[in-house]
N, C-alpha and C positions, 0 to 999 in steps of 0.2 A: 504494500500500500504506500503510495505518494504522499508523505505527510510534510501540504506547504499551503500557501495562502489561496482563498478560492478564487481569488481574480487576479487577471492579468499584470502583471508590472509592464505596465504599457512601455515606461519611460524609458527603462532598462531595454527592452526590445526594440523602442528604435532607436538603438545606438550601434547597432548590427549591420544597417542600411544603409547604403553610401548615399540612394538617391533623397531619403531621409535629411539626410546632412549638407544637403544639398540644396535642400528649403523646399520641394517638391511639393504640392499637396495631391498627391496621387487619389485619385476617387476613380480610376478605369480598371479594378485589379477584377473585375469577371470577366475580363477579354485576357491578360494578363500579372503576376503580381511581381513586387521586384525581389530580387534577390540580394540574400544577406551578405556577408563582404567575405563570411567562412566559405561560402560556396562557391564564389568567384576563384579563390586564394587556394583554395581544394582543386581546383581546374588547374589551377598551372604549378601546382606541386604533384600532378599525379604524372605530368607530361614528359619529365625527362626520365620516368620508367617503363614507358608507356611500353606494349609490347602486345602481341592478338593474344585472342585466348582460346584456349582448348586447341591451339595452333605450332607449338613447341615447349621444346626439354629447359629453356634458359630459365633460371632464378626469376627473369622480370615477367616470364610467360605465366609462370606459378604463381604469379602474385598477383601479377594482374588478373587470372584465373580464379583467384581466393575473393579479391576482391569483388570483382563482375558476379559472381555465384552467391556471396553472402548480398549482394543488392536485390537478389532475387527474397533469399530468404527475409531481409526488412523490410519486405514492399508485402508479402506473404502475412509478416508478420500485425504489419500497421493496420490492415484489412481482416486480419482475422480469418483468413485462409485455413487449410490444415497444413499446404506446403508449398516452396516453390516451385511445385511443378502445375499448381492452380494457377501460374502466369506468365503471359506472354505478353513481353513487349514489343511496341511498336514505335513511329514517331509521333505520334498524338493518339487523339481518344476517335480523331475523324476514320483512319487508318486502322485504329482496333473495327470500328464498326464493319469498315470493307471487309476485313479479316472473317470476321463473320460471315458476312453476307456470302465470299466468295467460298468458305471452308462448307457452310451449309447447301450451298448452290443445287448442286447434284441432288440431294437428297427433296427435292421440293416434287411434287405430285400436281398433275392437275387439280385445278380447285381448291387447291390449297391456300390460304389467304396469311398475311400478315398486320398485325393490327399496331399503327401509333395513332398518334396523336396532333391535334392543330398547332400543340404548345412546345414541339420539339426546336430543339439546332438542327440545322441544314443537315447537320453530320447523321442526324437520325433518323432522317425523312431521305434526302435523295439517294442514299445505296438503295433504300428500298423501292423505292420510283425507279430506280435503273434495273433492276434487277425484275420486275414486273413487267416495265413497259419496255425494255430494250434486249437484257439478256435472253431472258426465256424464252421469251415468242422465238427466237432465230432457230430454237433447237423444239419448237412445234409443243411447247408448253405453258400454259395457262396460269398464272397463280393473280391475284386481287391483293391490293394492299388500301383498307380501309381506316379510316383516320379519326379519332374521336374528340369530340367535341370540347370546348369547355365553357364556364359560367363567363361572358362578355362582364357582366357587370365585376367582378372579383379575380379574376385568371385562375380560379380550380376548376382542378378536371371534374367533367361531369360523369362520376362512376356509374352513372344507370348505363349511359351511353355504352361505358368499355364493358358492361357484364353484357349488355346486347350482342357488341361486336366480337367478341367472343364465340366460339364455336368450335363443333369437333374437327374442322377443318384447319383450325388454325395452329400454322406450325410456330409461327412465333412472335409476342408482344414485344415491342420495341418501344420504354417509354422514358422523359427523361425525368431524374432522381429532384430535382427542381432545375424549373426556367429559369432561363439567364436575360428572360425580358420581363416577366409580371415577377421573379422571383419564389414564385409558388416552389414549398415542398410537397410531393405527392405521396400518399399512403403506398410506401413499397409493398409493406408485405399484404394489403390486401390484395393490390395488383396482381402479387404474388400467388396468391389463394387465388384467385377469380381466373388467373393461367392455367395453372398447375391442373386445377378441376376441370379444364375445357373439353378432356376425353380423345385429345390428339394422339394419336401411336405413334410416337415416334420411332425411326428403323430398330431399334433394339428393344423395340418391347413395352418400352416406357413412357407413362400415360401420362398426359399433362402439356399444355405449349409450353417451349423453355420462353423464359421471359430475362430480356435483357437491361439493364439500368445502366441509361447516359449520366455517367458522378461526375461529370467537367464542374458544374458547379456546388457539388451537396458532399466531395469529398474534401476539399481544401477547407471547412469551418464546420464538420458535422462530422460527428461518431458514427464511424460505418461496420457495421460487425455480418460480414458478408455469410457467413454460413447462421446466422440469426435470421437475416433476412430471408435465407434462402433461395438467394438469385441464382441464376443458370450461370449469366452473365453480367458483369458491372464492368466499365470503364472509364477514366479519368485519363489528364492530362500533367502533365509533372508542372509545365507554363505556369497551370494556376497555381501551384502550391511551390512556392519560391525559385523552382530550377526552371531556368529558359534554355533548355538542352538538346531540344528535340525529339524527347522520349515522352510516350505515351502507355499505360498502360492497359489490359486487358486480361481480366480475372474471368476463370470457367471452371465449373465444376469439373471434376478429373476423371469422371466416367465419360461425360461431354466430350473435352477437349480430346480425351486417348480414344472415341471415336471419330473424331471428325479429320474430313479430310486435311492438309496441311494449304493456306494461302500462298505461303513462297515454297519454293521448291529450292534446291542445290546449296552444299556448303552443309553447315552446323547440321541443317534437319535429317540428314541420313546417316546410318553408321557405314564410316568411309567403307569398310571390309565387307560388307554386305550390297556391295552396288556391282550387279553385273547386267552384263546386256540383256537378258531378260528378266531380271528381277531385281525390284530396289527396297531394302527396308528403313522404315523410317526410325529415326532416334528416339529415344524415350524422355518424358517431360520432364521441363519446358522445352527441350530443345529442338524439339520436333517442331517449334513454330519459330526458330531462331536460323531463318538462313544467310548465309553469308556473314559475312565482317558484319557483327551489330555493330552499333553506335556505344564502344564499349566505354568510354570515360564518361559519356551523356548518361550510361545508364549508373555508373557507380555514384558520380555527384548525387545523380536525380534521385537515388535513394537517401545519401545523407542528409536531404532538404528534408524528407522525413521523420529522421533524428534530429534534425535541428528545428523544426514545429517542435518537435517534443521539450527538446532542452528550452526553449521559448516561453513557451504554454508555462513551465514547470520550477523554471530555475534558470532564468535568462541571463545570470553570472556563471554559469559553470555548464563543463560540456556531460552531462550524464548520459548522454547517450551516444552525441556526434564521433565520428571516428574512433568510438570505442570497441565495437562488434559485443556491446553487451548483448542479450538476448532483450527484446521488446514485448515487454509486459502487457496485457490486454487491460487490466487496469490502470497504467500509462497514460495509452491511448483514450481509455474513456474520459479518467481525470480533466487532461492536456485539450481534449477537443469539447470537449465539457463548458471548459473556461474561455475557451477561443468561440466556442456557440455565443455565450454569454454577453463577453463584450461586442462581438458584431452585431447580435441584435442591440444591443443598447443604442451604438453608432445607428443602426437603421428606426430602432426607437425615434430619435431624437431628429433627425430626417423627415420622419415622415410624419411627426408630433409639429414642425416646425413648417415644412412645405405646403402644408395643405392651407395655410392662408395669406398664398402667394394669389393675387388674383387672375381668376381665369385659367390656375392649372390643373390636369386631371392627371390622378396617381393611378399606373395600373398595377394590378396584383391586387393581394390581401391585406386592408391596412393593420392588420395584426401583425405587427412583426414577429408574432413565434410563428405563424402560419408560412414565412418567407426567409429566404438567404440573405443576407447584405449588401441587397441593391434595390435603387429604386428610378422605376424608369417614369415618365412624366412625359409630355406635350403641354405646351400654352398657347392660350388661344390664340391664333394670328402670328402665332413666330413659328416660325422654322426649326425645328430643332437643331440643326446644322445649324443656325444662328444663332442659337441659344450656345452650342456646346464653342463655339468659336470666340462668342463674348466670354464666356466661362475661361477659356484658355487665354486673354487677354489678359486677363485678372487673378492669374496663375493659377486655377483651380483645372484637375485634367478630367473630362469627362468623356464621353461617348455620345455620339448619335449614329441614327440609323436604324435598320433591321435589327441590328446585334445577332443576323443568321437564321435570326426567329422570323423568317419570310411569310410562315404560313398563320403563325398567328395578326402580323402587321396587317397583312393583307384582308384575316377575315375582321380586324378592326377599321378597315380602310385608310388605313396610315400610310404615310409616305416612310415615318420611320420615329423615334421616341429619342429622348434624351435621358443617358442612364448615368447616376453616380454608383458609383459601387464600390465598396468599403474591408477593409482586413484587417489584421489582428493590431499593426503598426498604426491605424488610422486612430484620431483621437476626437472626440465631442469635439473641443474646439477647431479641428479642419471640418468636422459638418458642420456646426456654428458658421465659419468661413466662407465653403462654399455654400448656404442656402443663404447667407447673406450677400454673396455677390452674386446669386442668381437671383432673389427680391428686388437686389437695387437695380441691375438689367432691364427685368421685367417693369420695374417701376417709372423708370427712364427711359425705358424704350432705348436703350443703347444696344449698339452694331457693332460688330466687331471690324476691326480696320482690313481684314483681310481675308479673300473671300476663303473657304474649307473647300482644300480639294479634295477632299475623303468622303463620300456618301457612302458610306455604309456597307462598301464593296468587302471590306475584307472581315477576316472571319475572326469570331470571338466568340 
């Protein structure tokens, strides 16, 4: 047991942050968050050892092989896995989703259907629109991907709708853990139950759709205990939770993942001695989903951003965990994201306790902030939100406008696209204080920003 104080030492923690100390008032960390200076500092002390893995006899090859292997096991560990062979990484949470899409491919049946939702990231909607409208039909096979609804007035899903769309046909729920436009957290494990009981057979017997959870945003400030929830499938991105490395992950039950087929092929996924011209056998987990040269310093940092959430959360003077290879406690974990839940919603408290009598703006999502992640997206009447987020940026506050990816929800709001603050462990009242008082004064003054935003909303978050 974790015996220290139950809230954050904010102040202690951002001293860790270079862009911090740098005066920054970052409020865009659900498209990305920043990174600590251990993490940066960890990247170029691992580099002049650097060496492949599971690729030679040398000292730096065993090491760097130790190290790359145990990032499996505290990414295993942080998630509440049974082991690392419940993971495979990718370079984002976009890239686990195709992983799926493409390893499930083969096995899809005519009439078979896939169910999300209007409230997804691009990343969780379009494999599945490709894979419906473009892959299958070429190969003379039919499948439907139906989409469920949610409340316009609040951004929750409307569960009557997904127990509807559900059916024995359906090989698999695709839904995300909370939006990253209204901020809604969605009831997993009912989803979960309302899957599982659908009566789908899947090839090996077992009854139930697998159901998968987009964590891009409900893992980086939310206790996630994956074999509790009971997901088939759950993915995140390292970007949101302090490492910008390129690595992404993708958790799968280990009966799942050691059936399905492999998405990359050649390198790590086969045992070399086992490959001959008519026969190839695959490697045993994770490495069966690991081909070629991974991204192998991306994925060792990207684990210790992990350990250092944790030493954060917990004890933001001393490294308890970072670069220790202690074993990660499940009680840690709850403790540390417990108190990191905590303080973001207070941040998103105080936001949206504050915002809502800015005249003429409308909050989408739940204004309960336990009902939501920490962020809050917004439109005012008659402004642009591109103009909104561009005066914000004048006045040193970094925001977001646009889709934020969430295409299909904009769209069934009829939006061109929202303006999102979005909040992390490092953020303090006084930067939301800061920024909803330079977004009042804005709104109040009708002030423009001196230059126009050439970013609509194209890129991904």
């Amino acid at each position: 047991m974790i015996e220290t104080d139950c809230k954050l030492d904010v102040a202690a923690i951002r001293k860790h942050f270079p862009s911090i100390a740098k005066g920054r008032i970052v409020t865009n960390n659900a498209a990305s968050t920043q990174p600590p200076r251990k993490l940066a500092e960890l990247y170029r002390q691992l580099a002049p050892d650097y060496e492949n893995v599971h690729r030679g006899q040398s000292s730096a090859s065993k090491n760097m092989t130790h190290l790359f292997e145990e990032a499996y096991d505290t990414i295993a560990a942080f998630l509440g896995a049974r082991s690392a062979s419940n993971i495979a990484l990718y370079r984002n949470a976009t890239e686990a989703h195709n992983a799926v899409m493409y390893s499930l491919m083969t096995e899809f049946r005519d009439g078979d259907n896939i169910v999300t939702t209007m409230m997804e990231h691009n990343s969780n909607y379009v494999p599945w629109y490709g894979l419906a409208r473009e892959i299958l039909p070429n190969f003379g096979r039919e499948i439907e991907v139906r989409v469920v609804d949610f409340d316009p007035r609040d951004g929750t899903l409307d569960m009557d709708d997904l127990a509807a769309q559900i059916d024995e046909r359906t090989k698999l729920v695709a839904v995300t853990g909370a939006s990253n436009f209204f901020g809604t957290k969605n009831p997993i494990k009912k989803i979960v139950e309302i899957g599982h009981a659908s009566g789908y057979v899947q090839p090996d017997g077992q009854e139930g759709s697998y159901v998968l959870i987009d964590g891009a945003q409900l893992v980086p400030s939310t206790y996630v205990d994956v074999q509790d929830l009971d997901v088939d499938f759950l993915s995140f991105s390292f970007h949101k939770v302090l490492a910008p490395f390129g690595v992404g992950v993708l958790y799968g039950k280990y009966n799942v993942l050691e059936r399905m087929k492999p998405f990359l092929y050649g390198g790590d996924m086969v045992t070399s001695e086992e490959v001959a011209v008519d026969s190839v056998e695959y490697n045993y987990l994770p490495w069966k989903f690991s081909a070629g040269t991974p991204n192998i310093l991306g994925a060792i940092a990207s684990a210790q951003a992990l350990r250092i959430l944790l030493d954060l959360a917990l004890s933001p003077e001393e490294d308890l965990y970072f670069m220790t290879g202690k074993p990660i406690e499940r009680e840690a974990v709850r403790e540390a994201m417990t108190r990191i839940t905590a303080h973001t919603r207070s941040l998103s408290e105080r936001a949206l306790e504050r915002i809502k009598d800015i005249p003429g703006i409308e909050i989408y999502g739940p204004l309960d902030a336990k009902k939501r992640t920490s962020l809050v997206a917004f439109n005012v009447e008659d402004r642009s939100p591109f103009d909104l987020a561009d005066a914000l940026n004048e006045f040193g506050v970094e925001s977001r406008a646009g889709c934020h990816c969430a295409s299909l929800a904009h769209r069934a709001l009829m939006l061109e696209g929202s303006c999102r603050l979005s909040f992390y462990l490092y953020n303090t009242l006084d930067e939301v204080d800061t920024a909803i008082d330079v977004l009042a004064k804005i709104v109040h003054e009708k002030i423009f920003a001196a230059t126009e935003s050439t970013d609509r909303g194209l890129a991904t978050s």
